[in-house]
Backbone as CSV, one residue per row, in Angstrom:
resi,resn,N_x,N_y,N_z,CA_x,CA_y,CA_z,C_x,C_y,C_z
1,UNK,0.853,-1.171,0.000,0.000,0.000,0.000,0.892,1.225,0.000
2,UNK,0.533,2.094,-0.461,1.542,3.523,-0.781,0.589,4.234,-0.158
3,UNK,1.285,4.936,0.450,1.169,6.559,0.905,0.329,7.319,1.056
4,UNK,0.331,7.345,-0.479,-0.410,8.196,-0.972,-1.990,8.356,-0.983
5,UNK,-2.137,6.983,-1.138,-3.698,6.294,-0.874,-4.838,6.744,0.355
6,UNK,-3.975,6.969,1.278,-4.760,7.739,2.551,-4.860,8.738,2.535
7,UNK,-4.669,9.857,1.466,-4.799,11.134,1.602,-5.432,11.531,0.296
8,UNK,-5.914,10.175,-0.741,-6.673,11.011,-1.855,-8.581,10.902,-1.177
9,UNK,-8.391,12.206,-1.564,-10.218,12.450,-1.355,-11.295,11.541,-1.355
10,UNK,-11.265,10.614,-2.307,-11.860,9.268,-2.374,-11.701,8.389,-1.068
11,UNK,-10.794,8.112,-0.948,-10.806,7.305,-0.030,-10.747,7.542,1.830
12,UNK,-12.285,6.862,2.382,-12.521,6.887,3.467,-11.749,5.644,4.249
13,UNK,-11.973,5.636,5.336,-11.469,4.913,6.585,-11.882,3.990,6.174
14,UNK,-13.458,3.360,5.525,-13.656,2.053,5.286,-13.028,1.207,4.267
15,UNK,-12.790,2.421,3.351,-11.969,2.129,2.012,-10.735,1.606,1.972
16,UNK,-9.810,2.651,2.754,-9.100,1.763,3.014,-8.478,0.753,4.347
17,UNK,-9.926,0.638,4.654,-9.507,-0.646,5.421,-9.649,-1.784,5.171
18,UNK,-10.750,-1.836,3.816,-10.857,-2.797,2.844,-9.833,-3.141,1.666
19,UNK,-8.019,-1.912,1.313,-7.646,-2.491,0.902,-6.452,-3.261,1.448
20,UNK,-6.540,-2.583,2.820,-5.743,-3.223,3.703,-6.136,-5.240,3.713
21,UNK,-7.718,-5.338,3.884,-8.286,-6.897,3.965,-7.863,-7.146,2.504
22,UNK,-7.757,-6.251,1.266,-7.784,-7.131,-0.382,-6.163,-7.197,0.115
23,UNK,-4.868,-7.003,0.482,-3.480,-7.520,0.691,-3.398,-8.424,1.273
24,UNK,-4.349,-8.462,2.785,-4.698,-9.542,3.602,-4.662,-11.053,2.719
25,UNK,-5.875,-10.387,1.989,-6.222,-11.812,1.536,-5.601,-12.158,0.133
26,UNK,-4.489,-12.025,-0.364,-3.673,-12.134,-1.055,-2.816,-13.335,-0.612
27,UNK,-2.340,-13.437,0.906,-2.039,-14.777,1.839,-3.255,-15.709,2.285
28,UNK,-4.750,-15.049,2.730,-5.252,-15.723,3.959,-6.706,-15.901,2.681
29,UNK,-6.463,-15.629,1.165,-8.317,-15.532,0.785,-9.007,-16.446,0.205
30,UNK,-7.572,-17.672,-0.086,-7.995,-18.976,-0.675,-8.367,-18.778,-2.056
31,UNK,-8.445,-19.998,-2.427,-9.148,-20.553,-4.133,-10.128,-19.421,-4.430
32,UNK,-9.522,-19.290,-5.976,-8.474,-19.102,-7.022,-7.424,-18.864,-6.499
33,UNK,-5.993,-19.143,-6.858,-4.844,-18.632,-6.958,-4.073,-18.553,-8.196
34,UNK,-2.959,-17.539,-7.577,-2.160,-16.911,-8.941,-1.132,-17.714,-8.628
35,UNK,-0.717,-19.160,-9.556,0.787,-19.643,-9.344,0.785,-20.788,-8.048
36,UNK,-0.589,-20.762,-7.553,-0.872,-21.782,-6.490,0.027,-21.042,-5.077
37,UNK,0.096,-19.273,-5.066,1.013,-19.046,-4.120,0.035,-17.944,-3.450
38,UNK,-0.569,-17.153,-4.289,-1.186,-16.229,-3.548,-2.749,-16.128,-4.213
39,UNK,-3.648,-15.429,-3.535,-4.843,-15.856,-3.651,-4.977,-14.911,-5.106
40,UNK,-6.027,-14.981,-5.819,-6.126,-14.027,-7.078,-6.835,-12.458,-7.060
41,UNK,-7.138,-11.881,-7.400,-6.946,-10.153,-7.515,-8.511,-10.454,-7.071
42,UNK,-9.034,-11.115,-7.672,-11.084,-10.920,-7.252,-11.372,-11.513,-6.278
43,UNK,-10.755,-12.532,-5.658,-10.982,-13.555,-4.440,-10.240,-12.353,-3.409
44,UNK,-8.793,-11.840,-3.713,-8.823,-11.114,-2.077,-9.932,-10.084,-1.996
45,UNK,-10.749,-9.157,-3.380,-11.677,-8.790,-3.227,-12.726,-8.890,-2.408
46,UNK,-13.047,-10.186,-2.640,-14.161,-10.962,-2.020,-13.578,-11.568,-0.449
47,UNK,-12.864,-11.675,-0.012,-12.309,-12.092,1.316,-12.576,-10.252,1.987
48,UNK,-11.924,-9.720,1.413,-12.050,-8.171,2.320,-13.131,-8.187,2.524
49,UNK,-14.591,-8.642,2.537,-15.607,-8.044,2.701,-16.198,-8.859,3.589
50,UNK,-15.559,-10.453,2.917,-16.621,-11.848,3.154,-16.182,-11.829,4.714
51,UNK,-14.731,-12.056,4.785,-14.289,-12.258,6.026,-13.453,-11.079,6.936
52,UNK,-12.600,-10.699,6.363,-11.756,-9.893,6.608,-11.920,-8.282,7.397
53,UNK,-13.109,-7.770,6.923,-13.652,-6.431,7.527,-13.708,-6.832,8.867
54,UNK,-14.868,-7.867,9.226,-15.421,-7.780,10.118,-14.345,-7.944,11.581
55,UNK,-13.212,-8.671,11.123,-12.116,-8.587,11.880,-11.562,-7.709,12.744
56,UNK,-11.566,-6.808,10.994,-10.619,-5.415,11.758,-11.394,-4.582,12.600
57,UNK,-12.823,-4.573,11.861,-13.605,-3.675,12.370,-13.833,-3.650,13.832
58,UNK,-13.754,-5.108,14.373,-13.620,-4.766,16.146,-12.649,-4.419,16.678
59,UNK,-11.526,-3.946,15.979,-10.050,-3.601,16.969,-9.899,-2.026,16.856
60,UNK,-11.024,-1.295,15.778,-10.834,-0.237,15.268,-11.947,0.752,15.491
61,UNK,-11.439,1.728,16.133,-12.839,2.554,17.406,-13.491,3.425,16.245
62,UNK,-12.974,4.000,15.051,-12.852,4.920,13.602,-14.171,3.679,12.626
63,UNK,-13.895,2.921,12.881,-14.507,1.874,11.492,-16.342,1.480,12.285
64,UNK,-16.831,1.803,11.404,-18.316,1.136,11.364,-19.133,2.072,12.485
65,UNK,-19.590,3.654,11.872,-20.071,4.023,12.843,-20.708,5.392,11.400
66,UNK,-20.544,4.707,10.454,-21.256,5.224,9.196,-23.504,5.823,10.104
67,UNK,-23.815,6.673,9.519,-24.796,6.661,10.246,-25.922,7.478,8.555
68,UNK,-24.924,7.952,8.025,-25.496,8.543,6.826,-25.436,7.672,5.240
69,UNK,-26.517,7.042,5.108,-25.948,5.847,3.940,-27.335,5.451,3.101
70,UNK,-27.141,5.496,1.852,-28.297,5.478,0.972,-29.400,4.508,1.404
71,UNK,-30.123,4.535,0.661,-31.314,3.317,0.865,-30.695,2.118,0.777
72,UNK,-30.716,2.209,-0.514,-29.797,0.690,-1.136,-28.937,-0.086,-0.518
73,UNK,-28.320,0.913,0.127,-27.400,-0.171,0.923,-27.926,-0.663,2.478
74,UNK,-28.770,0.669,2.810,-30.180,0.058,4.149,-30.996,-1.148,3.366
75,UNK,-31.139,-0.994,2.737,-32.163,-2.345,2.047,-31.538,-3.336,2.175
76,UNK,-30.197,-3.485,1.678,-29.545,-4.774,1.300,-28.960,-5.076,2.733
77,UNK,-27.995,-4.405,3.681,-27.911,-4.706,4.318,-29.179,-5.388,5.502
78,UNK,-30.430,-4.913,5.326,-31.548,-5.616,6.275,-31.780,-6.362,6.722
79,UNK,-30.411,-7.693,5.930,-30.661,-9.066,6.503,-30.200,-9.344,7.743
80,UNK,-28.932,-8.184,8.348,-28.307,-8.271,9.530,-29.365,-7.598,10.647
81,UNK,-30.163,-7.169,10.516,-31.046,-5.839,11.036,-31.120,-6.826,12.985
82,UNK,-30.846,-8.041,12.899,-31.041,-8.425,14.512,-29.846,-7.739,14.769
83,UNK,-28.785,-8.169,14.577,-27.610,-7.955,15.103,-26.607,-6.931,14.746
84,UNK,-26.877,-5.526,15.577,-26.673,-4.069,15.063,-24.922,-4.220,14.420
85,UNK,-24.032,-5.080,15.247,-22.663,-4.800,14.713,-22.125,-5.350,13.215
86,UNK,-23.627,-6.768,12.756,-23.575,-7.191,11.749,-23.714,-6.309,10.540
87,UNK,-24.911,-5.548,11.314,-25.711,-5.002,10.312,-24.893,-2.704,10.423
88,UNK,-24.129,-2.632,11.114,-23.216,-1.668,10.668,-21.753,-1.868,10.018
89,UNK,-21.189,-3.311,10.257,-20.663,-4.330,9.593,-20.525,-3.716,7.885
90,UNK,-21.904,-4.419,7.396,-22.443,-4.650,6.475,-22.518,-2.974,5.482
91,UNK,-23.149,-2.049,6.410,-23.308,-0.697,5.723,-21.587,-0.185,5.379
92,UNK,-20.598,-0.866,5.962,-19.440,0.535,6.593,-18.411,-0.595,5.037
93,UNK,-18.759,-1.712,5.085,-18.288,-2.628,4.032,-18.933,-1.838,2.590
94,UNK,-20.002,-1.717,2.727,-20.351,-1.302,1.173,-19.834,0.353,0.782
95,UNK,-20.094,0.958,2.274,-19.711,2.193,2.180,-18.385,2.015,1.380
96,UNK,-17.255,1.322,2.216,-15.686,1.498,1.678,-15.329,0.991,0.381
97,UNK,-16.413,-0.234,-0.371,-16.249,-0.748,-1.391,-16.681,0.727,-2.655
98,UNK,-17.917,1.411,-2.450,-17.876,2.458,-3.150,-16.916,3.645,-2.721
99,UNK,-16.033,3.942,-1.931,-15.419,4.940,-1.409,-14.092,4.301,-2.592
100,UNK,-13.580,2.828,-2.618,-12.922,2.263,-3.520,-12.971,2.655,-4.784
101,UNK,-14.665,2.116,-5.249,-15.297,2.142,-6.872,-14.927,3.450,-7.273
102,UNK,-14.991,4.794,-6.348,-14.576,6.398,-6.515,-13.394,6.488,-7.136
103,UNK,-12.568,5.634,-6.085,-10.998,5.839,-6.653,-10.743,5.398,-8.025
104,UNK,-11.054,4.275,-8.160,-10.546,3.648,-9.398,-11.145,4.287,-9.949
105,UNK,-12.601,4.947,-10.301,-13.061,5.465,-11.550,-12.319,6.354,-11.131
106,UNK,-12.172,6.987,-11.095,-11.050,8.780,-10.923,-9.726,8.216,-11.434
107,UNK,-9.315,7.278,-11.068,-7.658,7.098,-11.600,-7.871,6.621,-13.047
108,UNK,-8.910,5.969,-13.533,-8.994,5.471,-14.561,-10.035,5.905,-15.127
109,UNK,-10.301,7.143,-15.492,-11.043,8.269,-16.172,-12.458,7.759,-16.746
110,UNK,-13.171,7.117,-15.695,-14.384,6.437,-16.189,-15.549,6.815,-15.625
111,UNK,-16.886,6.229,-15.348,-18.077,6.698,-14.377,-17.556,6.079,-13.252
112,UNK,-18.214,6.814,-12.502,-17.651,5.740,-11.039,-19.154,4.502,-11.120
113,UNK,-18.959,3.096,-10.144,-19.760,2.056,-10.476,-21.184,2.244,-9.539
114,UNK,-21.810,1.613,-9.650,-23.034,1.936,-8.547,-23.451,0.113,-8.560
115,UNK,-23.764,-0.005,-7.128,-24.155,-1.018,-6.633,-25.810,-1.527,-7.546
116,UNK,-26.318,-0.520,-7.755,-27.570,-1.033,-8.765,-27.529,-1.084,-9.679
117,UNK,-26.327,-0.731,-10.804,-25.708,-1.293,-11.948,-24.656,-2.319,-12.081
118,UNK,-25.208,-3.627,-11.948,-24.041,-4.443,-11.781,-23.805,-4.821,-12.965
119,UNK,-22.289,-5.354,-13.495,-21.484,-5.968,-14.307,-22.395,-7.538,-14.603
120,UNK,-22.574,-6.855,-15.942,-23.376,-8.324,-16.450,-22.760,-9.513,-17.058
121,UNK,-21.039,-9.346,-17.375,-20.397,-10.071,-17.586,-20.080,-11.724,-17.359
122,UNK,-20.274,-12.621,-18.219,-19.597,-13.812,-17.741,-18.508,-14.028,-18.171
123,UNK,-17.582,-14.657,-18.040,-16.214,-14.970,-18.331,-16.408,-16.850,-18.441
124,UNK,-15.508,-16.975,-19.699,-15.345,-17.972,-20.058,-14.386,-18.753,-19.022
125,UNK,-13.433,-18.296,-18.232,-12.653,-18.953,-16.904,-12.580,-17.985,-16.126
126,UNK,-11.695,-18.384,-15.223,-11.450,-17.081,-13.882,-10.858,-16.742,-14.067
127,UNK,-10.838,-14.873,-13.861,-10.034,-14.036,-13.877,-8.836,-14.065,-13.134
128,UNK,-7.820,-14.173,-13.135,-6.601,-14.076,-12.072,-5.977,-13.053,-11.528
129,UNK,-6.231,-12.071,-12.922,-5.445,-10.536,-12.500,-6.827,-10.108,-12.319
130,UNK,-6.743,-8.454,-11.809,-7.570,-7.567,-11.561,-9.142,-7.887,-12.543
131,UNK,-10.538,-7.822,-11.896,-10.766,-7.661,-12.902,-11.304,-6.848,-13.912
132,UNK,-11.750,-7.140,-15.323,-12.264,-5.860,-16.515,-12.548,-4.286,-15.871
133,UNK,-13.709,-4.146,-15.363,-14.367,-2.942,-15.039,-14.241,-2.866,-13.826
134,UNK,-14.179,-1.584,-13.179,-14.038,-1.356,-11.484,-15.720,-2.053,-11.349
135,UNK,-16.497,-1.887,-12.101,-17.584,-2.045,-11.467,-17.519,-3.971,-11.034
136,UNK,-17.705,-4.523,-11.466,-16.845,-5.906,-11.504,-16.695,-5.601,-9.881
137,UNK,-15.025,-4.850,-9.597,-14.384,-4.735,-8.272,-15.435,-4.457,-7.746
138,UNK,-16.329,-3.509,-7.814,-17.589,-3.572,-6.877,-18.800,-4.515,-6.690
139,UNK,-19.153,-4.978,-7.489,-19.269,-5.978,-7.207,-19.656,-7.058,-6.155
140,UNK,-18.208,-7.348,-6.709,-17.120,-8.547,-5.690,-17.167,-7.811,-4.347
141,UNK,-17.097,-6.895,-4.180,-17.141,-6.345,-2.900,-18.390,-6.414,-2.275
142,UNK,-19.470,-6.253,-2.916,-21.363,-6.417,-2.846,-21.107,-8.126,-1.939
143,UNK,-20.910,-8.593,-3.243,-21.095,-10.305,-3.114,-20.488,-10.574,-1.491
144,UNK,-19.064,-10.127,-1.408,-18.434,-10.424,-0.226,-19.627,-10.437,1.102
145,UNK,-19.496,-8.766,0.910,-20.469,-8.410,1.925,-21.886,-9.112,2.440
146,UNK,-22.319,-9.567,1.572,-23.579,-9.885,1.999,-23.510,-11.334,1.763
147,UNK,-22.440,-11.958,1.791,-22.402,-13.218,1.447,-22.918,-14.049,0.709
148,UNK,-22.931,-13.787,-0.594,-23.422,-13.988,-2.083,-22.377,-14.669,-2.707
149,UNK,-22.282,-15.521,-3.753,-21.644,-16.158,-4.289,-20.976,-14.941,-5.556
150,UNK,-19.262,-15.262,-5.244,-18.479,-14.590,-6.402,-19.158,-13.930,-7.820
151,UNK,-18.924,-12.919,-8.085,-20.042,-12.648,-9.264,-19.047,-13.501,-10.593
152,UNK,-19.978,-13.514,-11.566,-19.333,-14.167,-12.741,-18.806,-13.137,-13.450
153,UNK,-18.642,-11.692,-13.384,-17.758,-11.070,-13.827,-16.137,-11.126,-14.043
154,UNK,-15.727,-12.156,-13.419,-14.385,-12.409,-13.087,-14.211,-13.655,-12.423
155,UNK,-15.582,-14.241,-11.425,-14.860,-15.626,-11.532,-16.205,-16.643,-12.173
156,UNK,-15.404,-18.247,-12.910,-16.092,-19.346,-13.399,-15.985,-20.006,-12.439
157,UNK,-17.768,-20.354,-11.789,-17.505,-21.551,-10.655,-17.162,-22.856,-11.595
């Protein structure tokens, strides 16, 4: 991680504490792997969200205390609605995955992605490197979160 990353405008506390979990899970995010050594670019995706947030998020007094957050992501998150740390968990994860989707569209001169436009893509195998569209990366970050199966934008079950 560089430097620099914590001080561009885009990126919030959740953001990057989610790309802190996508390095994480580069060692800890499992199948797919790149070379059978490290996990692949869409799987640590999907580990930052699936497993990995919820980790950090209890050691970290800054993370998950989001209180201002669209519908969409109140809707989707609703399934946690018993269990408040699940279910701010869940909002502060999607929050940082679009605080992400910001960056990359800004570095890579595109729209930024929205969680209700998802990547309709299938792929003929799994992606290993990064994948196609940030929206894709978002995604994978959706799926994580709410514990949804890998989107087919990038991976072939």
């Amino acid at each position: 991680m560089f430097g620099g990353l914590a001080r561009r405008p885009e990126v919030t506390i959740e953001g990057f504490t989610l790309v802190l979990c996508h390095e994480l899970g580069h060692a800890f995010g499992g199948v797919p792997y790149i070379d059978d050594q490290v996990s692949a670019e869409g799987q640590s995706d999907y580990y930052s969200t699936l497993t990995c947030y919820a980790k950090i998020a209890s050691k970290v007094k800054e993370l998950s205390k989001i209180v201002n957050t669209g519908d969409f992501i109140k809707a989707k998150c609703n399934k946690y609605q018993s269990n408040q740390t699940d279910y701010s968990n869940c909002v502060a994860k999607l929050e940082g995955g679009l605080s992400l989707g910001k960056l990359l569209s800004a570095l890579g001169f595109e729209s930024a992605p929205r969680y209700e436009t998802p990547d309709t893509t299938v792929v003929s195998e799994t992606e290993l490197s990064y994948p196609a569209t940030t929206q894709c990366r978002l995604d994978t970050y959706f799926a994580g979160a709410l514990t949804n199966v890998r989107p087919t934008c990038w991976y072939k079950p």
